[in-house]
C-alpha positions as CSV (number, residue, x, y, z in Angstrom):
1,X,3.4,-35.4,-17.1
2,X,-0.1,-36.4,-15.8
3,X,-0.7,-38.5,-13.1
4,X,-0.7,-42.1,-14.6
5,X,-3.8,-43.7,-14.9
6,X,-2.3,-47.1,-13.9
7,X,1.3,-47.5,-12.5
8,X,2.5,-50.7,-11.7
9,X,5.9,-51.6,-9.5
10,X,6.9,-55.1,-9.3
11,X,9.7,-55.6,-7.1
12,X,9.6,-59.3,-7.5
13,X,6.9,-62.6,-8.7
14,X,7.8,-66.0,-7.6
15,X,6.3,-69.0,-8.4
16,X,7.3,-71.5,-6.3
17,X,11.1,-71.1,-5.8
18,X,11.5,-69.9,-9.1
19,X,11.4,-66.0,-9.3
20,X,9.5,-65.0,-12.7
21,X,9.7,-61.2,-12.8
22,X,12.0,-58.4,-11.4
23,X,12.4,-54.9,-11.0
24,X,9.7,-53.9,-13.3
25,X,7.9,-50.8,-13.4
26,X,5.3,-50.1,-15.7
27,X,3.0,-46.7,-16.1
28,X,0.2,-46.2,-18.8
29,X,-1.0,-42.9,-19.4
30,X,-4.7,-41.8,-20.6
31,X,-5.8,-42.9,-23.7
32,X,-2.3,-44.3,-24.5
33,X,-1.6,-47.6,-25.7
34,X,1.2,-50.0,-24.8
35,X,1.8,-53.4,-25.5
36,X,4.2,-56.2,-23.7
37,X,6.2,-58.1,-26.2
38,X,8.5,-60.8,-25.6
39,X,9.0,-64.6,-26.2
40,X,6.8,-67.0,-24.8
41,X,7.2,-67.6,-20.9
42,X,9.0,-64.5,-20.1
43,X,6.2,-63.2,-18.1
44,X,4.0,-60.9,-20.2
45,X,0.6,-62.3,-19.5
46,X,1.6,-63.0,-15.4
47,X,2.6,-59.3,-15.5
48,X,-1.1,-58.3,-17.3
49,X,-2.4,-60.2,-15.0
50,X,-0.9,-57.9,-11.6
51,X,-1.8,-55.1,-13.9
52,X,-5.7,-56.4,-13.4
53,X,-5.5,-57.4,-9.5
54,X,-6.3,-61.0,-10.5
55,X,-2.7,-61.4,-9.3
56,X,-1.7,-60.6,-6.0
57,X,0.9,-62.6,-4.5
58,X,4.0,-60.4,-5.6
59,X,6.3,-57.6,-4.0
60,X,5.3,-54.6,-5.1
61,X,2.1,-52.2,-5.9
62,X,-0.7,-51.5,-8.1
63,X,-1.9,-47.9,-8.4
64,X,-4.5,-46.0,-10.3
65,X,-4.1,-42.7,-10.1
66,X,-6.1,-39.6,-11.6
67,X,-10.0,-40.4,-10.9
68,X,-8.9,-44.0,-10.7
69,X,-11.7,-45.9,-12.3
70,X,-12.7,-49.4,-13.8
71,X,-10.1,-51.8,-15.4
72,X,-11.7,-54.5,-17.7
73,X,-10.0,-57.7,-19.0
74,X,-10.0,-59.6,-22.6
75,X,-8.7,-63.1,-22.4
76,X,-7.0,-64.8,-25.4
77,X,-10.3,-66.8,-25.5
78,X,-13.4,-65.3,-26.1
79,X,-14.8,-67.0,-23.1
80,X,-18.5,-66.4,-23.7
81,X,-21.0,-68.3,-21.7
82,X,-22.7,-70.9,-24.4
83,X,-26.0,-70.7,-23.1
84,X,-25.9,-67.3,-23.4
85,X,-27.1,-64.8,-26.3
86,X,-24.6,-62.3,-27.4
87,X,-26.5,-59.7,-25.6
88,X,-26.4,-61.3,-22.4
89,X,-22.6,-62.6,-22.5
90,X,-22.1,-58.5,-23.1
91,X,-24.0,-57.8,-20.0
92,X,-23.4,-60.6,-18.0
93,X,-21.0,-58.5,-14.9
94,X,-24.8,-56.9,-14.3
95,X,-26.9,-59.7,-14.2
96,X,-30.0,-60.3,-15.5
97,X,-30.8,-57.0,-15.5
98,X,-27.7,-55.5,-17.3
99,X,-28.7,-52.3,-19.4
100,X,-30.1,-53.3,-22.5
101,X,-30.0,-50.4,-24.6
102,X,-26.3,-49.9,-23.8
103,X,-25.5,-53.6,-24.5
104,X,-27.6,-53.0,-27.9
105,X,-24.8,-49.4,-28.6
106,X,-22.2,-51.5,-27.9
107,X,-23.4,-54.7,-30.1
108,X,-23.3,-51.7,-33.2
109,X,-20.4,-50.3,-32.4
110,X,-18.5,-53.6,-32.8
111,X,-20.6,-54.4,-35.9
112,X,-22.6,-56.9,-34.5
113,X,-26.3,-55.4,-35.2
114,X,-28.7,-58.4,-35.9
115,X,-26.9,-60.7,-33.9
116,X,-28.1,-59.5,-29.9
117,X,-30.1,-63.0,-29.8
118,X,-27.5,-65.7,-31.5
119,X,-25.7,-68.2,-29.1
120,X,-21.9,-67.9,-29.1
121,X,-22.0,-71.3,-31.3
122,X,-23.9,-69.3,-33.8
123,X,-20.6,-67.2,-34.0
124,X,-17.4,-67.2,-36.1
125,X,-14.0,-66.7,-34.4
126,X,-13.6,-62.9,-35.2
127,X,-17.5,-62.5,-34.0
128,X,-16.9,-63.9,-30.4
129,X,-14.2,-61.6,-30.0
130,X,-16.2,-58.5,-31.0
131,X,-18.5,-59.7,-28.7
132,X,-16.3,-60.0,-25.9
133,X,-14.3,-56.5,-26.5
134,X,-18.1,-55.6,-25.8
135,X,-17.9,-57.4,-22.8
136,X,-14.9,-55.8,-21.7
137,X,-16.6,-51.9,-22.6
138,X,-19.7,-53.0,-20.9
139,X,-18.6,-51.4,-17.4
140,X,-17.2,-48.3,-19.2
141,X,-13.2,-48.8,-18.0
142,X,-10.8,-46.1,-18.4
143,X,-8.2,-48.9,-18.9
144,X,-8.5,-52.1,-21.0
145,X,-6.0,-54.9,-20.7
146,X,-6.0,-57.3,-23.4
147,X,-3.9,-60.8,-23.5
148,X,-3.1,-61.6,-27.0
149,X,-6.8,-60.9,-28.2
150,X,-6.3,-61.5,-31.9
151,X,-4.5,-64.4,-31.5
152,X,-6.7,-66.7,-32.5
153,X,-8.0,-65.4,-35.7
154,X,-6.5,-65.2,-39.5
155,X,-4.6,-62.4,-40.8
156,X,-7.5,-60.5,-42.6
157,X,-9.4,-60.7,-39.4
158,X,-6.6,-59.8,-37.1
159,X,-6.0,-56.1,-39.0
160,X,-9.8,-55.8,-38.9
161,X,-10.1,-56.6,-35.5
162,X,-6.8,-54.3,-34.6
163,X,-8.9,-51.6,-36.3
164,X,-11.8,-52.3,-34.8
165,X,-10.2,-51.9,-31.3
166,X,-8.4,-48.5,-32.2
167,X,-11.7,-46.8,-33.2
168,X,-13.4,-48.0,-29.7
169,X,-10.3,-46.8,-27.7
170,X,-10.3,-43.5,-29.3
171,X,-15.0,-43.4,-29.5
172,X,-14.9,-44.3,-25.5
173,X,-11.3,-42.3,-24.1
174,X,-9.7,-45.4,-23.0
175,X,-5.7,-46.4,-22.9
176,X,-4.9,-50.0,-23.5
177,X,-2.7,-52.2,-22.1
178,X,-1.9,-55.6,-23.9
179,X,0.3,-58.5,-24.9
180,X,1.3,-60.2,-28.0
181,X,4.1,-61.7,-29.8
182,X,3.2,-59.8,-33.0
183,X,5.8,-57.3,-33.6
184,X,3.6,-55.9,-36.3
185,X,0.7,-55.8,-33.8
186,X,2.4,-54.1,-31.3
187,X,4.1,-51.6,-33.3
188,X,0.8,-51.1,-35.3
189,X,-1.1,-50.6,-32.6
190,X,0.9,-49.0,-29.4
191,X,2.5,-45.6,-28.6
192,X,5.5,-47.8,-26.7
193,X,6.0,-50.9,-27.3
194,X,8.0,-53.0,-24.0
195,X,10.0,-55.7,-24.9
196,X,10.6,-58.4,-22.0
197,X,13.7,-60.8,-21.9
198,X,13.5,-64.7,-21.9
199,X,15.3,-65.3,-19.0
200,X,14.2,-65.8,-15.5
201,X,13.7,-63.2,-13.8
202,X,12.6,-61.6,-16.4
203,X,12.6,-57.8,-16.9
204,X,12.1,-55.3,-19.5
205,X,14.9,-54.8,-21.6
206,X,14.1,-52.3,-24.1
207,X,11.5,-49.2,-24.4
208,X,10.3,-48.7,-27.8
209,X,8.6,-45.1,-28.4
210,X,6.2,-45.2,-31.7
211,X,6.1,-41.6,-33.0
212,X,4.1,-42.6,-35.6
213,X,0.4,-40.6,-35.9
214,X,-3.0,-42.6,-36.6
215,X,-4.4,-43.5,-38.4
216,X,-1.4,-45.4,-39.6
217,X,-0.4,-47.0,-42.8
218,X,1.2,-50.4,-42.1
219,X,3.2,-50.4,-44.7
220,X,4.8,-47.1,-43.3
221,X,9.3,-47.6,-43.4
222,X,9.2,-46.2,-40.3
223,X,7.5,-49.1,-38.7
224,X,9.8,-51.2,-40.3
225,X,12.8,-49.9,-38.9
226,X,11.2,-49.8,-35.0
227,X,10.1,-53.7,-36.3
228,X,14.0,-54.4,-37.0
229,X,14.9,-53.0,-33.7
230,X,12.4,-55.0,-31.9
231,X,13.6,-58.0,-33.3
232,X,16.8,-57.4,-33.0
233,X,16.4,-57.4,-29.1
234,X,13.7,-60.0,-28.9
235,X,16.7,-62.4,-30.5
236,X,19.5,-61.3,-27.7
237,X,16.5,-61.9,-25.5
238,X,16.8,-65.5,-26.5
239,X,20.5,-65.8,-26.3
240,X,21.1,-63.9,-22.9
């Protein structure tokens, strides 16, 4: 196997007194895409965050291996600056004098043509989070994490938005890391799916492999069978 593009060892997180994660050792490969799944508190977006080096007080490493390279962040919340256009939130790492003509590529690529100059209250839900997976491409990463992205949106949007972030993995070569608590999501999006436990510390319990090619139907019985097994260790996740 290739060297992996991000490989993370986490021997222990405290917070406080109160030790949050254990033993965990995560690896994502090029282009792949995994998801964190597990129930709320267990750890997922604290472990996203060591992932990105905005979390550093842990025992353990972060490594990116291979050619190394940028690692970009979505939040759960859009997080655009509201005196900003659209093109400028996109562009905003750079400064004022971010590249224009790649912010306009990546506006059209997330279906956002005719909207570079509209203010983030001009926007609907599903728009500020196209504009902020922008955000996130804007410094061409070889790795995007994501905490719970679509979270915040209706159904119809979510699938379109899951779509959506498929097609600019595969147009820009990247792998994905991210968190939900969509077991549809995560099975419909990843190539493993790792399901964390409830209790503290937590760990991950269970390895799910997704052997299922793209572009995927979701209706597909093979999805529903890895969804039964999912859930049927997310529930001794909450009892153990």
């Amino acid at each position: 196997m290739a060297e992996a593009l991000l490989n993370v060892r986490v021997e222990r997180k405290n917070f406080a007194a109160v030790t949050v994660l254990r033993n965990i050792h995560l690896q994502l490969q090029e282009r792949e895409v995994v998801s964190l799944l597990g129930p709320s508190g267990c750890g997922k977006s604290t472990l996203l965050r060591i992932a990105a080096g905005l979390e550093r007080e842990f025992s353990g490493a972060v490594n990116r291996g291979g050619q190394g390279g940028e690692v970009a962040f979505v939040f759960q919340e859009p997080r655009l600056m509201p005196w900003l256009s659209v093109a400028e939130n996109i562009g905003f790492s750079a400064g004022p004098q971010y590249d224009k003509k790649w912010v306009q590529q990546l506006i059209s690529e997330v279906g956002l043509d005719g909207f570079a100059e509209a203010l983030p209250k001009q926007l609907s839900g599903g728009m500020a989070q196209r504009v902020a997976l922008a955000r996130g491409l804007y410094s061409r990463p070889r790795v995007l994490l994501l905490d719970e992205p679509f979270s915040a949106v209706d159904a119809f949007t979510r699938m379109k938005l899951q779509d959506l972030l498929l097609q600019l993995a595969e147009r820009h070569g990247i792998a994905l890391l991210l968190v939900t608590h969509d077991v549809d999501e995560a099975l419909y999006l990843s190539d493993r799916v790792l399901v964390m436990g409830s209790s503290q510390p937590s760990s991950i319990r269970l390895e799910l492999g997704v052997p299922v090619t793209r572009p995927r139907d979701r209706r597909d019985p093979r999805l529903a069978t890895l969804k039964v097994e999912a859930l049927t260790e997310l529930q001794l996740a909450h009892v153990i």
